[in-house]
DOBAKE-102910 format. One record per residue: chain; x, y negated, z negated of N, C-alpha, C in turn; residue number from 1. Coordinates in steps of 0.001 Angstrom, whole numbers. Layout:
REM DOBAKE-102910
['A',[X,Y,Z],[X,Y,Z],[X,Y,Z],NUM]
...
//
This chain:
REM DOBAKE-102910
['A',[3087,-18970,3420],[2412,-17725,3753],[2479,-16781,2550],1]
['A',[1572,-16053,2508],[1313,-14726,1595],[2319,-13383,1658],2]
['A',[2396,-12242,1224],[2483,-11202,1624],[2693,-10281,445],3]
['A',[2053,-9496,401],[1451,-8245,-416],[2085,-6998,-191],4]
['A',[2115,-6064,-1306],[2689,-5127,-1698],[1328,-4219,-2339],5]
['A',[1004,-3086,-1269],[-86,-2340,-1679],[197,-919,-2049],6]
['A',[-367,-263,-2591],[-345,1574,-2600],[-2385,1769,-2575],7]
['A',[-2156,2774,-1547],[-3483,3305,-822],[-3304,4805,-1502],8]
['A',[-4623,4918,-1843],[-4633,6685,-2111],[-5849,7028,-639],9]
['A',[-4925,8515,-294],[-5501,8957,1400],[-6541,9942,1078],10]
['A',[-7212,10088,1397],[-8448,11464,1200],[-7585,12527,509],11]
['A',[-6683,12992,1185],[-5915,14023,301],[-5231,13380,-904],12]
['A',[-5539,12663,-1612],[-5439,12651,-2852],[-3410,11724,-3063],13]
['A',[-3325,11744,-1957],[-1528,11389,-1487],[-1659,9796,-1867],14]
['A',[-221,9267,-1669],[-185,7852,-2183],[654,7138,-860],15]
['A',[32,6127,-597],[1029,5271,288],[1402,3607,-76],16]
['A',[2975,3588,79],[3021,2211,-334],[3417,1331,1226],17]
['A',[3196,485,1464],[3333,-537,2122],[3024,-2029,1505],18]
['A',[3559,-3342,2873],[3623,-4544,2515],[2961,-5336,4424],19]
['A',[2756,-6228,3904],[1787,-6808,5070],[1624,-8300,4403],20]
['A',[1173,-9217,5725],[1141,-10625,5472],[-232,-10903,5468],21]
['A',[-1026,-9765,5845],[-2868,-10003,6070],[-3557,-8548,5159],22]
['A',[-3386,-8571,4079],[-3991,-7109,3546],[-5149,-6596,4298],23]
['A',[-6270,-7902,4274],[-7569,-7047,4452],[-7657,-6523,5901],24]
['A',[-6609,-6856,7458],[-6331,-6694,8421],[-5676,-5505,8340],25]
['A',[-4462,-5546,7708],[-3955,-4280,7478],[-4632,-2652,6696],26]
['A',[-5232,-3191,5929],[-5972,-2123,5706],[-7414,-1334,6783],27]
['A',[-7885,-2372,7331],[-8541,-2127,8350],[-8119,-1327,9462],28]
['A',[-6584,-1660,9759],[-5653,-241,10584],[-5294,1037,10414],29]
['A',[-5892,733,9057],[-5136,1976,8542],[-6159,3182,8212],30]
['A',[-7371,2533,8142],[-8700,2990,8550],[-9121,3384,9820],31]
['A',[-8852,2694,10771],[-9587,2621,11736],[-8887,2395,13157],32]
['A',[-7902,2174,13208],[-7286,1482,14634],[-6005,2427,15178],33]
['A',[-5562,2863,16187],[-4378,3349,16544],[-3590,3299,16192],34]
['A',[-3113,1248,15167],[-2081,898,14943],[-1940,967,13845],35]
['A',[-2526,1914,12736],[-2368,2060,11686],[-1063,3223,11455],36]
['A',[-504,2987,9949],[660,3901,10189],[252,5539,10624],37]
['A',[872,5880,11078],[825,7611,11059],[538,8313,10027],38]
['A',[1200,8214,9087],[801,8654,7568],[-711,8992,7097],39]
['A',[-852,7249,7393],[-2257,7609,7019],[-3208,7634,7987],40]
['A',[-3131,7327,9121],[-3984,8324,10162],[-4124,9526,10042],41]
['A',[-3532,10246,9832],[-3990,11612,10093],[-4544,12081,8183],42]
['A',[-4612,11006,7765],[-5105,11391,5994],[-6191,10564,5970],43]
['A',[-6856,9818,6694],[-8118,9337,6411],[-9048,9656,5839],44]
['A',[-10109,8725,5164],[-9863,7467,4604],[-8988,6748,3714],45]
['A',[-8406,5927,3537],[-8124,5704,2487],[-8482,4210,1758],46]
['A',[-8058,4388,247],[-8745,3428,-116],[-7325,2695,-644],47]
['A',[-7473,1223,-1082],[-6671,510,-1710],[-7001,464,-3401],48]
['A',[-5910,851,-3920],[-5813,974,-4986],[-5060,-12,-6396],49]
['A',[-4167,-600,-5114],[-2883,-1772,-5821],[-2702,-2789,-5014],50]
['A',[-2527,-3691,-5543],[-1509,-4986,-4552],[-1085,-5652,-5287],51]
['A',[-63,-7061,-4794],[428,-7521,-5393],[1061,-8349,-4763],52]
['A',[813,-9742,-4875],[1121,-10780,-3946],[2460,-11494,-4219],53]
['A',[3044,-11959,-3273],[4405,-12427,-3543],[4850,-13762,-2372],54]
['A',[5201,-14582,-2357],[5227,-16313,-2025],[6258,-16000,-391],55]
['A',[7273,-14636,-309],[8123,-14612,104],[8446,-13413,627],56]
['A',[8811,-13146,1955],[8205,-11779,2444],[9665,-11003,1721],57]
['A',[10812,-11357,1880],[12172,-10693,1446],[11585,-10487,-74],58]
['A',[10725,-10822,-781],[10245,-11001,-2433],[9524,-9307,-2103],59]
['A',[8287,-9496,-1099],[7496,-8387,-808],[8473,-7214,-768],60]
['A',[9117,-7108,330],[10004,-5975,1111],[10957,-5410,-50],61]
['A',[11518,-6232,-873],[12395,-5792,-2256],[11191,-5047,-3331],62]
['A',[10043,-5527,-3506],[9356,-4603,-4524],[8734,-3654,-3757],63]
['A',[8423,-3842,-2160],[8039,-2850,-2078],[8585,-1154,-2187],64]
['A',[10443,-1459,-1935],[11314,-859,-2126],[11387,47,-3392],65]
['A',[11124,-832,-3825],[11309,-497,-5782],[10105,483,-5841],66]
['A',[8608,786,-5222],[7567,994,-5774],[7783,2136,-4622],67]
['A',[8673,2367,-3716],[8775,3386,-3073],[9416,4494,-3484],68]
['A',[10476,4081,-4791],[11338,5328,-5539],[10657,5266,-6729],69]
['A',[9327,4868,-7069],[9316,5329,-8218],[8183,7259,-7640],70]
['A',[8083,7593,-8896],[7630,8902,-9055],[6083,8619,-8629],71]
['A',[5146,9479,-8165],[3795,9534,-7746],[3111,9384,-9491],72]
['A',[3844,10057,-10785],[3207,9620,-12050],[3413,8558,-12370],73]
['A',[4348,7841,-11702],[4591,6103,-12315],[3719,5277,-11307],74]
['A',[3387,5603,-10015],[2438,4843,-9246],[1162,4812,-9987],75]
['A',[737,6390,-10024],[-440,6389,-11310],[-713,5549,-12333],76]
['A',[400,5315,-12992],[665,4649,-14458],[387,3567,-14063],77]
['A',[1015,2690,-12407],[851,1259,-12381],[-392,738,-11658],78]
['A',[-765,1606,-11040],[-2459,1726,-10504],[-3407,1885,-11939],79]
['A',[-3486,2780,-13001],[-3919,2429,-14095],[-3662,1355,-14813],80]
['A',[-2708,658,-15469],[-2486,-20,-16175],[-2768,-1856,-15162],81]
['A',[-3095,-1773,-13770],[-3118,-2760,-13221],[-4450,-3756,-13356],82]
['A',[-5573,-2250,-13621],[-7121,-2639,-13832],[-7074,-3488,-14715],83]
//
């Protein structure tokens, strides 16, 4: 199985990181469905900006960790430099 490590930028201009085993499902919640996080429900739309696939969900959940303390200018930096 898959599982991905994303950061979404929300209409307000905000950053969200999460991890999921179905991106294009998950992002679809987060758009559109009840079961999307809270966060970004109430910041809709948002778009996907990053991901990053990993063989092993404990692989996912550890970077996603890591990409949760970095600074909103280093998400920037890795959303730029990812293109």
């Amino acid at each position: 199985m898959k599982y991905f490590v994303y950061i979404l930028e929300c209409a307000d201009k905000t950053l969200y990181v999460g991890s999921t085993n179905d991106l294009e499902k998950r992002l679809y919640a987060h758009n559109n469905l009840k079961s999307g996080a809270h966060y970004t429900k109430i910041r809709r739309p948002v778009v996907l900006k990053y991901s990053k696939k990993f063989k092993t969900y404990g692989e996912a959940r550890k970077y996603e960790g890591e990409l949760k303390r970095l600074s909103r200018e280093e998400k920037l930096k890795l959303i730029k430099n990812k293109k």
